[in-house]
PDB file with one MODEL, atoms N, CA, C and O in Angstrom:
MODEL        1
ATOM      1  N   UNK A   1      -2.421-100.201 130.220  1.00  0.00           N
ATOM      2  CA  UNK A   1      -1.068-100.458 130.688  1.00  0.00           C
ATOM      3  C   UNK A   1      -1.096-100.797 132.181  1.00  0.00           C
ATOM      4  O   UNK A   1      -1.708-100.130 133.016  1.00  0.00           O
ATOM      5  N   UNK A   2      -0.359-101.923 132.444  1.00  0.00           N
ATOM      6  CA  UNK A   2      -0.159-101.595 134.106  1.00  0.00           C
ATOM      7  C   UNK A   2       0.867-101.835 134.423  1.00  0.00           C
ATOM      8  O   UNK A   2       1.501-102.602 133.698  1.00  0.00           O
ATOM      9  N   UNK A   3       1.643-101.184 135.899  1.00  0.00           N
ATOM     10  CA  UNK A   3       2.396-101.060 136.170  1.00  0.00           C
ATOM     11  C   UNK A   3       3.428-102.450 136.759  1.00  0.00           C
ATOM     12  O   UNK A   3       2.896-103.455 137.228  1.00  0.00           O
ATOM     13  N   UNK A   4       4.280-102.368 136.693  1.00  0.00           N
ATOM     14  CA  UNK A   4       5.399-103.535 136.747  1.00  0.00           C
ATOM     15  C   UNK A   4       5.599-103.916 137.968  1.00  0.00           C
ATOM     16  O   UNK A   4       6.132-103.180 138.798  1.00  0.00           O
ATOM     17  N   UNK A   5       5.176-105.170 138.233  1.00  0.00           N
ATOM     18  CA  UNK A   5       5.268-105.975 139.792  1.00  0.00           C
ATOM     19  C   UNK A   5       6.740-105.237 140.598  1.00  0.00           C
ATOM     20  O   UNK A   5       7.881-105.260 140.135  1.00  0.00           O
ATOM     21  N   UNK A   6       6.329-104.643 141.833  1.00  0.00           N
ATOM     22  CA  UNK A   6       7.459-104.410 142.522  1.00  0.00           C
ATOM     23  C   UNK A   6       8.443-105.850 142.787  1.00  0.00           C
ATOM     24  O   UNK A   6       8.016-107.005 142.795  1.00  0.00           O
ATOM     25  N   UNK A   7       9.588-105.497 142.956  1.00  0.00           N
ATOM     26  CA  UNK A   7      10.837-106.206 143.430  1.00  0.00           C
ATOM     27  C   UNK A   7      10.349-107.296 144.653  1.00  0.00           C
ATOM     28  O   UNK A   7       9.665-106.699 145.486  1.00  0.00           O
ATOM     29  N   UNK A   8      10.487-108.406 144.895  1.00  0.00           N
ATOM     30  CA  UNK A   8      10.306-108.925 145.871  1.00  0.00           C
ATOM     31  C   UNK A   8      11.448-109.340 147.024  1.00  0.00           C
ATOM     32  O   UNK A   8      12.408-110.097 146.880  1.00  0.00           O
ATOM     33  N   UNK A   9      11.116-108.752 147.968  1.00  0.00           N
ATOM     34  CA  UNK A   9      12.080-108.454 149.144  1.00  0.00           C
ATOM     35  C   UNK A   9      11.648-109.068 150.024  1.00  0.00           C
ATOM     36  O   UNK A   9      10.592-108.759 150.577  1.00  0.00           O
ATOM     37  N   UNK A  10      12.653-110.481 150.488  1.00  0.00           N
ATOM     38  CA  UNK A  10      12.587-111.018 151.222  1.00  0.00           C
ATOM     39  C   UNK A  10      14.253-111.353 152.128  1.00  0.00           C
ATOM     40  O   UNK A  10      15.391-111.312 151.658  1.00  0.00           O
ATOM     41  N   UNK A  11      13.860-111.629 153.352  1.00  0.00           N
ATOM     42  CA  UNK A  11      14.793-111.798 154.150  1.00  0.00           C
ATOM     43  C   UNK A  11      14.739-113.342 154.998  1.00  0.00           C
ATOM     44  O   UNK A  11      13.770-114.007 155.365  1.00  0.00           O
ATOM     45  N   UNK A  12      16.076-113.559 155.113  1.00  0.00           N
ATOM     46  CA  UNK A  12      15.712-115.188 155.806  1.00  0.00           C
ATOM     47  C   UNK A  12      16.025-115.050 157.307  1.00  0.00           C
ATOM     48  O   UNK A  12      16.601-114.226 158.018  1.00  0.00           O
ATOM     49  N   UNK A  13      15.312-116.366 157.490  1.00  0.00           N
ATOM     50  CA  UNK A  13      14.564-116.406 159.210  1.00  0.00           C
ATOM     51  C   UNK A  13      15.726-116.081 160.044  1.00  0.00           C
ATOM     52  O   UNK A  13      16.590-116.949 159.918  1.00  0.00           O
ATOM     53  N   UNK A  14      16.067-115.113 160.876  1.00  0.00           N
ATOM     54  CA  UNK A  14      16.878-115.775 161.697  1.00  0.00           C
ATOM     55  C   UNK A  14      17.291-116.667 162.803  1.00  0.00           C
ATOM     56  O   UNK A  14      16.544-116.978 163.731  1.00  0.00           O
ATOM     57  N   UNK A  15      18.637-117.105 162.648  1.00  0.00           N
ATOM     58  CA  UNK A  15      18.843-118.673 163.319  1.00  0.00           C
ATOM     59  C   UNK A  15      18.182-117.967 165.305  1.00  0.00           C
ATOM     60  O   UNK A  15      18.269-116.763 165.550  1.00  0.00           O
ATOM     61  N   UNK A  16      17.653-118.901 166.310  1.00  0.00           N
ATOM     62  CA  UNK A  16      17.540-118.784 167.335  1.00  0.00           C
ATOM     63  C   UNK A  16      19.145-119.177 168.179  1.00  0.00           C
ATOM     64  O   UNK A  16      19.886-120.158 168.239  1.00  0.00           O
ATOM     65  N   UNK A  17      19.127-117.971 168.667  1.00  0.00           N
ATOM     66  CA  UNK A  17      20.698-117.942 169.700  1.00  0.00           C
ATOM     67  C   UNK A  17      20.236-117.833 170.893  1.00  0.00           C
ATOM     68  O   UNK A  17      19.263-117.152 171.217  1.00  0.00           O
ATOM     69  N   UNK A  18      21.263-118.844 171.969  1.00  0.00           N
ATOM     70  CA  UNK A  18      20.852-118.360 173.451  1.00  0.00           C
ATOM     71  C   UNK A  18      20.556-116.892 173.905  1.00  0.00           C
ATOM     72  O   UNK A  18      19.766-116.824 174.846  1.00  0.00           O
ATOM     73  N   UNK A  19      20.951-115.909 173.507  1.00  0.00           N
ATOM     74  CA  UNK A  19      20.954-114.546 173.484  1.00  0.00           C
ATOM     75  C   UNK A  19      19.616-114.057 172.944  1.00  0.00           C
ATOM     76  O   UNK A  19      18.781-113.582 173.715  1.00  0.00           O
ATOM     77  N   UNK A  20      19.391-114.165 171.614  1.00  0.00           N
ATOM     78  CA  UNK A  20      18.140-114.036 171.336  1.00  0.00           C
ATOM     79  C   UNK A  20      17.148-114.667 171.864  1.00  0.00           C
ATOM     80  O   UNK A  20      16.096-114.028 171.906  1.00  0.00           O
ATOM     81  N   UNK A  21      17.139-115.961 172.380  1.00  0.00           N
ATOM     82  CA  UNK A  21      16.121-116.390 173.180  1.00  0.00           C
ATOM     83  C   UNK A  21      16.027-115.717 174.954  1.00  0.00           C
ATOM     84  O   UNK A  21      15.011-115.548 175.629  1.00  0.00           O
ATOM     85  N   UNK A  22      17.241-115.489 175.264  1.00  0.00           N
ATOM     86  CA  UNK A  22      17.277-114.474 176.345  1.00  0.00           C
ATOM     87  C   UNK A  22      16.159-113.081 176.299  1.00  0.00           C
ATOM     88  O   UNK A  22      15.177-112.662 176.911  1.00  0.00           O
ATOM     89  N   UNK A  23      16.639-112.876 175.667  1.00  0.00           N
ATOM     90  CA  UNK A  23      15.963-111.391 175.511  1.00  0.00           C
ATOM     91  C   UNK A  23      14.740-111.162 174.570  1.00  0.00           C
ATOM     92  O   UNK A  23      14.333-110.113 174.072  1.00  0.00           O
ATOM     93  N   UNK A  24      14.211-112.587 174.454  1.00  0.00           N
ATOM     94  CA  UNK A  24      13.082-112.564 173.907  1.00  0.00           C
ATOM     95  C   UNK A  24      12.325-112.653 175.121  1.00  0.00           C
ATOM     96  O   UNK A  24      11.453-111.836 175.414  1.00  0.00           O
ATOM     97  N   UNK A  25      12.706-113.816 175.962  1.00  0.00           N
ATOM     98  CA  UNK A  25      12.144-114.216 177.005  1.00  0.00           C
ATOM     99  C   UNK A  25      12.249-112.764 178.379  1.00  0.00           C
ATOM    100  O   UNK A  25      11.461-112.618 179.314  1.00  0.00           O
ATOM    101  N   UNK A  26      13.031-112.205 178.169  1.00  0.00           N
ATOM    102  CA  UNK A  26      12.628-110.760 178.800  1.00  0.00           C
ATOM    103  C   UNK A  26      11.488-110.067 178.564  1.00  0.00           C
ATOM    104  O   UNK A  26      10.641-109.663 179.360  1.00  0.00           O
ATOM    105  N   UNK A  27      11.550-109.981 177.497  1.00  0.00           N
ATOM    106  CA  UNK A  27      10.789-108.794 176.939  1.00  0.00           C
ATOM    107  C   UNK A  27       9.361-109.775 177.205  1.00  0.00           C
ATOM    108  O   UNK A  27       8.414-109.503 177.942  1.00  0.00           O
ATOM    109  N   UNK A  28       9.542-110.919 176.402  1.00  0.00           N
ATOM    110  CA  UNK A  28       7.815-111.264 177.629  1.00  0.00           C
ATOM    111  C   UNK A  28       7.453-111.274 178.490  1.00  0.00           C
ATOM    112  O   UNK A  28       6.224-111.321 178.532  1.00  0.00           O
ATOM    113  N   UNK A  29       8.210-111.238 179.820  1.00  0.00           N
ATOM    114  CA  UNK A  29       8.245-111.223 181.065  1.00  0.00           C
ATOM    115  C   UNK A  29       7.913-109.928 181.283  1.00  0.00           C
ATOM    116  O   UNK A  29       6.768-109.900 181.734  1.00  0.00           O
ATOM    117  N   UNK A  30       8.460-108.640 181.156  1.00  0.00           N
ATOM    118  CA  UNK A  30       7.843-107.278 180.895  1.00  0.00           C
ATOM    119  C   UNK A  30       6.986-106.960 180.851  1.00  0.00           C
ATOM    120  O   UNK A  30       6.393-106.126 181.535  1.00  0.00           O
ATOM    121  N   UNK A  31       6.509-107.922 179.504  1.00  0.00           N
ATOM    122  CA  UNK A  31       4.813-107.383 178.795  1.00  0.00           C
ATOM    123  C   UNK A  31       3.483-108.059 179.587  1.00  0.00           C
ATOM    124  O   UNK A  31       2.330-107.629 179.618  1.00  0.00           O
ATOM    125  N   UNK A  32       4.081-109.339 180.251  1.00  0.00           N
ATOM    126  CA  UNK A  32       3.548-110.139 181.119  1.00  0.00           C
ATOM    127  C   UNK A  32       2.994-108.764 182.721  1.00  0.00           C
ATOM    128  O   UNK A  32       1.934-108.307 183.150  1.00  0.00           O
ATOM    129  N   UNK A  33       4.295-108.644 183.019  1.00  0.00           N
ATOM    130  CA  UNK A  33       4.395-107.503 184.144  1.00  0.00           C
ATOM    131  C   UNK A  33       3.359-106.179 184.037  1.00  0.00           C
ATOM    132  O   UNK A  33       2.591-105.627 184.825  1.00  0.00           O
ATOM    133  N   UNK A  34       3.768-105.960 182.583  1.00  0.00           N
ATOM    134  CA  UNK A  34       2.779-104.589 182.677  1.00  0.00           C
ATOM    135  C   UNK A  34       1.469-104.836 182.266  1.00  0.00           C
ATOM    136  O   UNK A  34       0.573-104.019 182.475  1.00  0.00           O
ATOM    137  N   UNK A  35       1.283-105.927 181.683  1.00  0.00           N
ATOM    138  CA  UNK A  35       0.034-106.407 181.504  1.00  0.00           C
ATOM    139  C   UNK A  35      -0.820-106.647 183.035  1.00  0.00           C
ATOM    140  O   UNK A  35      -2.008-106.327 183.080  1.00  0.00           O
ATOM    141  N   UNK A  36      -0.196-107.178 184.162  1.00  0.00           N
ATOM    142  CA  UNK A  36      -1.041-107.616 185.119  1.00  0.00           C
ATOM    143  C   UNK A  36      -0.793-106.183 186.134  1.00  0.00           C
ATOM    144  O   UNK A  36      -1.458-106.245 187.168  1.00  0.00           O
ATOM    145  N   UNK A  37       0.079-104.883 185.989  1.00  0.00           N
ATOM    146  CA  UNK A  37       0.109-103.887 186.258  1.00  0.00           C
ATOM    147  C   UNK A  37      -1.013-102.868 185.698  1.00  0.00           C
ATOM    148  O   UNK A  37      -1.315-101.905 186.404  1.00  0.00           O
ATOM    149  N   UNK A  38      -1.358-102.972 185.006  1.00  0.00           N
ATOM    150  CA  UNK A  38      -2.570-102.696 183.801  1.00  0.00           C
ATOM    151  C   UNK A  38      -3.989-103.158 184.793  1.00  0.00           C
ATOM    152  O   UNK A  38      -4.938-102.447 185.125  1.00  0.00           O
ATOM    153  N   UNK A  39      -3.765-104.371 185.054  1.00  0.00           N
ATOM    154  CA  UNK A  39      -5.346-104.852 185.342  1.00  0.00           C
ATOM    155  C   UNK A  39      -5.347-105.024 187.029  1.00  0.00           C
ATOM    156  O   UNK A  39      -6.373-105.472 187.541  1.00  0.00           O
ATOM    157  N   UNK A  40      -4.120-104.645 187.949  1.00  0.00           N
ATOM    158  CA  UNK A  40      -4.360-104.171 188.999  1.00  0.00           C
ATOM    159  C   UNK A  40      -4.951-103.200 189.037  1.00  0.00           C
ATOM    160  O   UNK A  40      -6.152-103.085 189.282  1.00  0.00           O
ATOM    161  N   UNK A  41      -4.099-102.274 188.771  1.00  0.00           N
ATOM    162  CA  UNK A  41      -4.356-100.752 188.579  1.00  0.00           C
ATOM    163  C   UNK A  41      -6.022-100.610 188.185  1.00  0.00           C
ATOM    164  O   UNK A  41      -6.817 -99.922 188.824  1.00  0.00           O
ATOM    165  N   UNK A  42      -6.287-101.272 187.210  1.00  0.00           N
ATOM    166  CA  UNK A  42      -7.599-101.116 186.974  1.00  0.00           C
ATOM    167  C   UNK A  42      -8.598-101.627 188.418  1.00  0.00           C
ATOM    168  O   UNK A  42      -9.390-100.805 188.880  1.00  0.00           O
ATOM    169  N   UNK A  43      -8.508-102.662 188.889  1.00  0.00           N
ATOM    170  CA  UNK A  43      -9.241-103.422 189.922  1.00  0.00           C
ATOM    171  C   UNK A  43      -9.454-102.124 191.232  1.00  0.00           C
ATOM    172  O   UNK A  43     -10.433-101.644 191.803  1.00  0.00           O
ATOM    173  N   UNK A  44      -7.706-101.872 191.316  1.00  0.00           N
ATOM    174  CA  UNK A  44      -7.627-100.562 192.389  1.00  0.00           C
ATOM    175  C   UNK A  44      -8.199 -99.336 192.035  1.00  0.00           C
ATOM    176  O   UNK A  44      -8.039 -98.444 192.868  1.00  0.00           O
ATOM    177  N   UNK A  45      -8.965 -98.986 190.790  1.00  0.00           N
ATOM    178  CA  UNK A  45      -9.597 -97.599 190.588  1.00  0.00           C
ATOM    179  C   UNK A  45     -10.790 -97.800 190.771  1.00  0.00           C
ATOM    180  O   UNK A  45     -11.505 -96.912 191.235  1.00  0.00           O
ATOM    181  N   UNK A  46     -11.359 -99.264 190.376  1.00  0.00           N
ATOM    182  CA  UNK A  46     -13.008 -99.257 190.465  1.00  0.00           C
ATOM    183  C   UNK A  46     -13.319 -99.924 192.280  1.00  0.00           C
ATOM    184  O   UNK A  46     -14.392-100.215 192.809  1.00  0.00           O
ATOM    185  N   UNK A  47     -11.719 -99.990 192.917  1.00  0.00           N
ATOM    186  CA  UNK A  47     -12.511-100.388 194.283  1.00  0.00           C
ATOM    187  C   UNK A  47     -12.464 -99.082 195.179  1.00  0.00           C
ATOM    188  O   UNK A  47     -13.093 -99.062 196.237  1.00  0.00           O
ATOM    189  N   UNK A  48     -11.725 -97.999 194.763  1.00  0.00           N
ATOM    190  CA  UNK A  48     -11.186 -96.621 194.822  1.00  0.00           C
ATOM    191  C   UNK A  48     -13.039 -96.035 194.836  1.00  0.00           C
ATOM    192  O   UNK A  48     -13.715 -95.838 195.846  1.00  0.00           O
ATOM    193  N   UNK A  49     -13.467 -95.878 193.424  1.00  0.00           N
ATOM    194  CA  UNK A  49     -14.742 -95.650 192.973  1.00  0.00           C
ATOM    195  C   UNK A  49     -15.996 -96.297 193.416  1.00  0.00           C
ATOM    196  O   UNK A  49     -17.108 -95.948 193.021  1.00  0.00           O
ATOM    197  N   UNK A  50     -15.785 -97.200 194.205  1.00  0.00           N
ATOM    198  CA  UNK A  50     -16.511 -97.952 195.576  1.00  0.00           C
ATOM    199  C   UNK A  50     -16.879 -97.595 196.508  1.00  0.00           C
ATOM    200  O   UNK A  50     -18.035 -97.536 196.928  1.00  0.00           O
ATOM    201  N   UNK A  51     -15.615 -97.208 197.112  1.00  0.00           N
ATOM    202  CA  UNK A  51     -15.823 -96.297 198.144  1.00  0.00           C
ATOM    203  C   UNK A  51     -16.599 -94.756 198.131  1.00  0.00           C
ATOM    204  O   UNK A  51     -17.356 -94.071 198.820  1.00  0.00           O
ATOM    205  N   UNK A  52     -16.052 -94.734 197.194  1.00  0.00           N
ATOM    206  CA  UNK A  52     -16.152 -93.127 197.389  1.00  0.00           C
ATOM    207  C   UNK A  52     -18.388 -93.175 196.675  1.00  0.00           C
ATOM    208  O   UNK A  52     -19.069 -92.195 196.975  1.00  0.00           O
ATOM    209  N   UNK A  53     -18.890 -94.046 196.068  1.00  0.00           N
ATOM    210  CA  UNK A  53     -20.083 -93.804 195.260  1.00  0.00           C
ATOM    211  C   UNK A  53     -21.137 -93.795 196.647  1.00  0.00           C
ATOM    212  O   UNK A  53     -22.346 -93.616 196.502  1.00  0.00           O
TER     213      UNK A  53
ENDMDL
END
């Protein structure tokens, strides 16, 4: 016996709105930000660990 194909659940695309493209484009800008906050931070611990070796 096998069991019975689940239900297929799908949802449609949604339309792109100035709004949603707003705040899409934030939120990359953010991830952008903490991304190069990330790899300062990193640069500043191993020149930190420079000094001090």
């Amino acid at each position: 016996m096998s069991e019975p194909l689940p239900p297929r659940t799908t949802n449609e695309p949604v339309e792109v709105t100035p709004e949603l493209a707003r705040k899409n484009m934030v939120l990359g800008w953010a991830l952008l930000g903490l991304a190069l906050l990330i790899a300062a931070g990193a640069v500043v611990v191993s020149l930190i660990y420079l000094q001090f070796d």
